[in-house]
C-alpha positions in Angstrom: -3.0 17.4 11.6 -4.2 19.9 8.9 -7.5 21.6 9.4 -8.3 24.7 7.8 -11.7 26.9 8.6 -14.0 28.1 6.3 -12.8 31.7 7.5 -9.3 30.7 6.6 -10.2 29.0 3.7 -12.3 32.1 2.6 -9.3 34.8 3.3 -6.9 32.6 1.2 -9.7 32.8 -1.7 -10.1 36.6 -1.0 -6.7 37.1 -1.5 -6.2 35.1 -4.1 -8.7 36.8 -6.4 -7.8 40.6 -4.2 -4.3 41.1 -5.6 -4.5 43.5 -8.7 -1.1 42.6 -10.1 0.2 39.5 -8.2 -2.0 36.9 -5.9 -1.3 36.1 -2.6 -1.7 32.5 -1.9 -2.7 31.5 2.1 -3.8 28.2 2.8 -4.1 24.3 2.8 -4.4 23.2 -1.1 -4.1 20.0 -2.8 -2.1 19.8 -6.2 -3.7 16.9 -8.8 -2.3 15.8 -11.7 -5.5 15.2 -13.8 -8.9 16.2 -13.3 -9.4 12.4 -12.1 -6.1 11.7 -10.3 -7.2 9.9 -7.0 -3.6 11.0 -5.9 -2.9 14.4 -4.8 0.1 16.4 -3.2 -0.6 18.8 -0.5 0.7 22.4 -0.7 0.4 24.3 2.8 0.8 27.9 2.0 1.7 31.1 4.2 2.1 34.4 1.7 3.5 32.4 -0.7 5.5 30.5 1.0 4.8 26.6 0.4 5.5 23.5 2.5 5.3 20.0 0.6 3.2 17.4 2.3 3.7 18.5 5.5 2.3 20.9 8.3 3.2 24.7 7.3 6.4 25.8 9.6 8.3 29.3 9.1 11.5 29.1 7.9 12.1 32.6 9.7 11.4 31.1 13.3 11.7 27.4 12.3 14.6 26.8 11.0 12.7 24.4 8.3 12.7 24.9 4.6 9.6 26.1 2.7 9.9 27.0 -1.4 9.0 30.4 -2.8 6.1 31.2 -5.5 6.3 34.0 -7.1 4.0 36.0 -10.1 4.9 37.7 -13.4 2.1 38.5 -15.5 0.3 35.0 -16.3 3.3 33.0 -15.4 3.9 31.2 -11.8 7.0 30.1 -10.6 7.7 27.4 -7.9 11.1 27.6 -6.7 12.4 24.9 -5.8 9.7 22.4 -6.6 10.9 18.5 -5.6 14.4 19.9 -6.4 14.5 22.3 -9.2 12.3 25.6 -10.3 8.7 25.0 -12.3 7.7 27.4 -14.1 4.1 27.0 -15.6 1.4 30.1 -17.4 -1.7 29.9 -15.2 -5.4 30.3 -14.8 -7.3 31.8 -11.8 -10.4 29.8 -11.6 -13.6 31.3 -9.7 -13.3 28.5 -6.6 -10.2 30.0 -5.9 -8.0 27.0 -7.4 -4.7 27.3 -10.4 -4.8 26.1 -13.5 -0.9 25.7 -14.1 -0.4 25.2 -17.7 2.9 23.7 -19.4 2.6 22.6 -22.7 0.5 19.8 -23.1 0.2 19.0 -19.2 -2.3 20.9 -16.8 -1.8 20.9 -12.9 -4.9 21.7 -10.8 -4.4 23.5 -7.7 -7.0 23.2 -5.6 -8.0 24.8 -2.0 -9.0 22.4 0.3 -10.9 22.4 4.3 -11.1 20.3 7.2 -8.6 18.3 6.2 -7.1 15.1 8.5 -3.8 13.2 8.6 -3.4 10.1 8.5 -1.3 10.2 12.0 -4.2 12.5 13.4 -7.0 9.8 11.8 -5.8 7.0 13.7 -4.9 8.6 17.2 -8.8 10.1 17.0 -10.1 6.4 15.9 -8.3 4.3 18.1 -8.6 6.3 21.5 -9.2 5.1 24.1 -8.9 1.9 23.0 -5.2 1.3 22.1 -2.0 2.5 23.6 -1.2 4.4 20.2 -1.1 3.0 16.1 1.7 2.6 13.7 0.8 1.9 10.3 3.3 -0.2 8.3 6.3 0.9 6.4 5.3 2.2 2.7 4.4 -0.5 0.0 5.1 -0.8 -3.9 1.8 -1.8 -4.3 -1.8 -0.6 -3.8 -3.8 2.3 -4.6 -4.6 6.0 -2.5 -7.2 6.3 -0.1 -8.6 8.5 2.6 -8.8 6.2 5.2 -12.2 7.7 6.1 -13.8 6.7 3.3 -14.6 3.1 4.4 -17.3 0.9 4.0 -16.0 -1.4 6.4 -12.9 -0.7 8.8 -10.9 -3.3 11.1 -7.9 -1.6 12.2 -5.9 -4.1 15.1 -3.6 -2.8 17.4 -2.0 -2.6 20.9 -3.5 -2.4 24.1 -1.4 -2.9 27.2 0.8 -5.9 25.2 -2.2 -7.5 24.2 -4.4 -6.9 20.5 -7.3 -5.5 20.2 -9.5 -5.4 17.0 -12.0 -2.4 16.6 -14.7 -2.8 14.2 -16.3 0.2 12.7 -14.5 1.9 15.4 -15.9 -0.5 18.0 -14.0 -3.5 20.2 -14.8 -7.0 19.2 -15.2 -9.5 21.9 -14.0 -13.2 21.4 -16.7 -16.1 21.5 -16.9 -19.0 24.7 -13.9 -21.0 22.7 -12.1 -17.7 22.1 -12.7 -17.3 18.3 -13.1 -13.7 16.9 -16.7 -13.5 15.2 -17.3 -10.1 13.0 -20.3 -8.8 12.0 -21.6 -10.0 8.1 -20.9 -7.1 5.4 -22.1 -6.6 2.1 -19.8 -7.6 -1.2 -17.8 -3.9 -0.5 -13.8 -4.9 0.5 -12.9 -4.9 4.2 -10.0 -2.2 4.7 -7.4 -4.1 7.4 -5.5 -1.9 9.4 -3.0 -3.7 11.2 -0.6 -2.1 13.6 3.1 -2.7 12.0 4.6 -3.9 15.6 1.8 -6.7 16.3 3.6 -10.6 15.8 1.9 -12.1 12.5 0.7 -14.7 15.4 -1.5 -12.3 16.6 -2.7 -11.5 13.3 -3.8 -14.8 11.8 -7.4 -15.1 14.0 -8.5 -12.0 11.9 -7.5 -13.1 8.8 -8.6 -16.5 9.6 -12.3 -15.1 10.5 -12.2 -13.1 7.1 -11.2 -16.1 4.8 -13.9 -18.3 6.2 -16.2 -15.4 5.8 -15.4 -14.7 2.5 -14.5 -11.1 3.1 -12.6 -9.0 0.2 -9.5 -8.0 2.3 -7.8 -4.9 1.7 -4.7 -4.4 3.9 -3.0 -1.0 4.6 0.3 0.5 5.1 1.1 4.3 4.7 1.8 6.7 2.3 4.2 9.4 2.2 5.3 9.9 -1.5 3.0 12.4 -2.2 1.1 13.7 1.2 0.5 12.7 4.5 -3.3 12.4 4.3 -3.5 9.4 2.2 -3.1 5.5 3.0 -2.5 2.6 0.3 -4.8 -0.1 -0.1 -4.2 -3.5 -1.9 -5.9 -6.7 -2.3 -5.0 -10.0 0.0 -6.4 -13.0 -2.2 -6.8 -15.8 0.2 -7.8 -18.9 -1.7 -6.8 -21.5 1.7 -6.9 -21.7 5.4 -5.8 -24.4 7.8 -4.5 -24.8 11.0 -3.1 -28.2 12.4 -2.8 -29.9 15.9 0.7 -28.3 16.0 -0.8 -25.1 15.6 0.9 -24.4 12.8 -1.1 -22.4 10.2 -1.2 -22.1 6.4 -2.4 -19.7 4.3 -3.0 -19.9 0.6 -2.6 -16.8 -1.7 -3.0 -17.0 -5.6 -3.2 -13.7 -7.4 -4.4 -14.9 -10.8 -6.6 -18.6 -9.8 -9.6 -19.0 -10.4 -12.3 -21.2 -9.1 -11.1 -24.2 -10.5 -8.1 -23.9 -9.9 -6.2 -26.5 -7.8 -4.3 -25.5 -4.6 -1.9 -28.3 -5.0 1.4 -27.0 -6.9 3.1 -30.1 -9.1 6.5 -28.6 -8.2 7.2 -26.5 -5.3 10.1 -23.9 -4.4 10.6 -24.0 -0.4 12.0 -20.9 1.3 12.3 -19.8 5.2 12.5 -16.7 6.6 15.4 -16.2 8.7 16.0 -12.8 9.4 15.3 -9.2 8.1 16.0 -9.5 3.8 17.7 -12.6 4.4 16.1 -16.2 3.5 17.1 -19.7 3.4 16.8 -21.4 0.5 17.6 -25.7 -0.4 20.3 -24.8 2.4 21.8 -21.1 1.4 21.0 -18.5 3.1 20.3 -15.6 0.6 19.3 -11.7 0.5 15.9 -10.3 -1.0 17.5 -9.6 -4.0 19.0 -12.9 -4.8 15.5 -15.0 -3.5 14.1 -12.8 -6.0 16.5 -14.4 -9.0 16.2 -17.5 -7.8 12.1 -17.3 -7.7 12.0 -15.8 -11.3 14.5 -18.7 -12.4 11.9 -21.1 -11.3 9.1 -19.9 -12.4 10.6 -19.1 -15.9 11.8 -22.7 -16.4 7.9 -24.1 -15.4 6.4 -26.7 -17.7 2.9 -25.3 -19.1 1.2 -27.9 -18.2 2.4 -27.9 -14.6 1.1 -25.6 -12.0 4.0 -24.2 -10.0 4.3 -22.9 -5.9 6.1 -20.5 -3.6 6.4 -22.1 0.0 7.6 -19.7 2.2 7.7 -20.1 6.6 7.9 -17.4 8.9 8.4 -17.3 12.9 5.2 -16.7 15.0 7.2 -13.6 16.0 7.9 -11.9 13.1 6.3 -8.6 12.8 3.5 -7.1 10.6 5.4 -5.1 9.2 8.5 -7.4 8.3 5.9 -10.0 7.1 4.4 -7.3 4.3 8.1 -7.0 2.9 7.9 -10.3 2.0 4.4 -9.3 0.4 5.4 -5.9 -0.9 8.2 -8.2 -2.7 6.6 -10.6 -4.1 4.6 -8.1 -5.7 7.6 -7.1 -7.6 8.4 -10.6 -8.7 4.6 -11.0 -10.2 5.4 -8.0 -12.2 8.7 -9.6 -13.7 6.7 -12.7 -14.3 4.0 -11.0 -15.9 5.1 -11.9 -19.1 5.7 -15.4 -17.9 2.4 -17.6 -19.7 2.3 -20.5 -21.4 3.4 -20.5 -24.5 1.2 -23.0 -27.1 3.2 -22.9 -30.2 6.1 -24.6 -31.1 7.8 -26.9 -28.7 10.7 -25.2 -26.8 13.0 -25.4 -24.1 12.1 -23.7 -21.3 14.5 -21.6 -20.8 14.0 -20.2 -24.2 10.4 -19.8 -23.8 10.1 -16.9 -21.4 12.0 -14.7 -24.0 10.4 -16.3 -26.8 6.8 -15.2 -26.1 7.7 -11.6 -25.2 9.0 -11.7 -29.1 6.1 -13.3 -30.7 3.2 -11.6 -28.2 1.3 -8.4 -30.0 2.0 -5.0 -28.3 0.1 -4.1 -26.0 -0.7 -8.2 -24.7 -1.2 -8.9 -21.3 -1.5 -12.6 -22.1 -2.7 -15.2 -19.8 -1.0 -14.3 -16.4 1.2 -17.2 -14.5 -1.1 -18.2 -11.8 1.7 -19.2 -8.8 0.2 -20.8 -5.5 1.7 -19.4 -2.4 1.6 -21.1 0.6 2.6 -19.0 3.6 3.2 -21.5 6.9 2.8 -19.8 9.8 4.8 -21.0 12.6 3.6 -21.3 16.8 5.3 -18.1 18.5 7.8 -20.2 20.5 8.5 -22.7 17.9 11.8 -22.2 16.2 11.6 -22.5 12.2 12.5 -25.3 10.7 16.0 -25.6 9.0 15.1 -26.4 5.1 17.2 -29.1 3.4 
């Protein structure tokens, strides 16, 4: 965790602005890109001596590494900074914060208090209630967030073997039939915190209870490119939820539908998840990288006037986290089919079309994005999955 006092906080400004000839930096800071970057990088500082998104430790009596800043004049020197010496002119401002100044680009350095962790958030959220909290492995996709800045906060977890879902930091109970029944919330998104060992099994109730309630879902996992005091956030668009006798469920995602749009593909490409990176597909079983080709081959050779869908079965058992690689990658794919729309000039053949409209589209076009169905079939926990022709 990284807290720093207003007494700390207050020397590091005093000796910031003390030093005659060369400042003396002492403290918890957080470097921003632009005055409006919602990202940051966290700079924990000890007489100039800087850790990088992590918890100060003395290289003298730690044995860990921390970079050197050094002054000369109006000029500041990082060394090394990600893995080569910055050098930038720079501005003390009367907060106590850097301008750092090179050429056209300005980096703010800012001195920050009370700060949390991410780690340190969740073990003071989820106590007593859980046995501890993992957040899933880092995602492509989403956007940074303190992850106490909710609205409205569901974070499930472990208890003993068994889930428990906390609500605003309170446990939800399960109704006489043993359905999950959360409070109603305003039109502000839902942040889903989702412990990355849970079974997907064990996640479906709650998602189940926020389709049919028309939540705006926002799912978590960590973040650790830049700091350790930020979580990323993306959108789940569920457009579909059933569950049959067999207890099989199915989930509907489409990115890019809209309200009319039907939930019933014309042509369909079927895949099973076998194990971790590894799918079967019309009988081959192929790695991440090559279901990726062979998703982007289909959707590139779709008819416009058809609507297209990814079909994709997982075991009860699979984890949280291993299920949101198969999200976090399917994100990727939307961005290499981004350019995929239909095309409404002259009559081509479909595989000549995809390359076709990236020629004739104006710069800048984001066209009309490929709306793709995704069913996601949820198999029972002890039911084995079933082998695809």
């Amino acid at each position: 965790m990284v807290r720093v006092s207003f007494s700390a906080l207050f020397v590091g400004i005093a000796l910031l602005f003390g030093g005659c000839d060369r400042p003396q930096l002492n403290g918890h800071y957080h470097l921003i890109w632009n005055k409006n970057s919602e990202v940051f990088q966290t700079w924990n500082i000890q007489h100039n001596r800087v850790v990088f998104n992590q918890d100060f430790c003395d290289p003298e009596t730690e044995g860990c590494s921390a970079s050197h800043i050094q002054f000369d004049g109006d000029s500041i020197l990082v060394n090394p900074w990600v893995d080569m010496a910055y050098n930038w002119r720079y501005e003390r401002q009367q907060d106590g914060s850097l301008w750092m100044i090179h050429k056209d680009d300005t980096f703010y350095l800012h001195p920050h208090g009370n700060c949390q962790s991410v780690e340190t958030y969740f073990q003071e959220r989820t106590a007593p209630y859980l046995d501890s909290f993992q957040l899933p492995d880092t995602t492509a996709m989403g956007a940074a967030a303190l992850p106490g800045t909710f609205e409205t906060e569901v974070i499930v977890g472990i208890k003993e073997n068994h889930p428990v879902i906390l609500y605003n930091g309170h446990p939800v109970q399960t109704d006489e039939r043993g359905l999950i029944r959360l409070p109603k919330v305003n039109e502000a998104p839902i942040w889903l915190h989702v412990d990355q060992r849970l079974p997907i099994h064990q996640v479906i109730p709650i998602l189940r209870e926020m389709y049919f309630q028309n939540f705006a879902i926002q799912i978590s996992s960590s973040r650790v490119i830049d700091n350790n005091e930020q979580i990323q956030l993306f959108p789940r668009h569920l457009r579909g939820f059933t569950q049959g006798a067999d207890g099989i469920h199915h989930m509907m995602i489409c990115d890019y539908c809209d309200s009319t749009s039907s939930l019933l593909p014309d042509t369909s490409l079927i895949l099973s998840w076998i194990r971790p990176n590894y799918y079967s597909i019309q009988g081959r079983e192929l790695n991440l990288g090559k279901v990726r080709n062979q998703i982007i081959d289909f959707l590139s050779a779709s008819e416009p006037e058809k609507t297209c869908g990814i079909q994709v079965e997982f075991p009860g058992e699979l984890s949280w986290n291993q299920y949101l690689k198969w999200v976090d990658e399917w994100f990727w794919i939307q961005q290499e089919i981004q350019d995929i729309a239909h095309y409404r000039g002259e009559d081509l053949p479909p595989k000549e079309r995809l390359k076709h409209q990236r020629e004739l589209r104006p710069p800048g076009s984001a066209g009309e994005r490929l709306a793709v169905i995704v069913e996601e079939i949820i198999l029972p926990p002890t039911q084995q999955q079933s082998k695809t022709p």
